[in-house]
N, C-alpha and C positions, 0 to 999 in steps of 0.2 A: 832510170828516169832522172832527168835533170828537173830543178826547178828554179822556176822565177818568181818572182816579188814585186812586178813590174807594175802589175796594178794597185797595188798596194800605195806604192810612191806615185801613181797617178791619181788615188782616190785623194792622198797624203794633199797635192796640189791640189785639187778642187773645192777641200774642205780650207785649206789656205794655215794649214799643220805644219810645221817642222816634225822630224825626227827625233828630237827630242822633246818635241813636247807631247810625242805619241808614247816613247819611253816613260815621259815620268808619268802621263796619265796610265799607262798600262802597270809600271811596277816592271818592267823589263830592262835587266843588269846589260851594261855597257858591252861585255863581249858578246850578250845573246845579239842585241844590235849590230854587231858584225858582223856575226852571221848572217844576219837578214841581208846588209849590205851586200855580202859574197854571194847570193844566192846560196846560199847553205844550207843544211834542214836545220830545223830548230824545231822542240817539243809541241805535243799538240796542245798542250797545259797555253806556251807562249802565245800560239795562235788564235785560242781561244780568249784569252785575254782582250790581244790585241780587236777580235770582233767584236769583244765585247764593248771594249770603248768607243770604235766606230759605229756599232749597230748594224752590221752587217754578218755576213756566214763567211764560210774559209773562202770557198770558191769564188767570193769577190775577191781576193789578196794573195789568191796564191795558184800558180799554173804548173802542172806535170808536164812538162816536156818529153817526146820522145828522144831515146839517145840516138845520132845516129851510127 
């Protein structure tokens, strides 16, 4: 399974956020943030966080792709 982040950085735009300023509200270290960048996994501890400062659940921020 691949994943994306893509709504993530679209919700990011609507609430009118940078990326860091979701990093320092969450407490989420610089390379975890690359990973998000790269679509990469990252813990469910991080994602949790990050819902939490948005107010949202994972499945608004984060898509399972099938591989093909």
């Amino acid at each position: 399974m691949a994943i994306s982040y893509n709504k993530l950085w679209k919700l990011l735009i609507d609430r009118k956020m940078s990326k860091a300023d979701l990093r320092r509200a969450a407490g989420i270290a610089p390379n975890t943030m690359t990973k998000l960048n790269r679509d990469e996994e990252v813990t469910l501890e991080t994602l949790g966080k990050i819902c939490g400062v948005l107010g949202v659940n994972i499945g608004d921020i984060v898509d399972l792709l099938p591989q093909v």
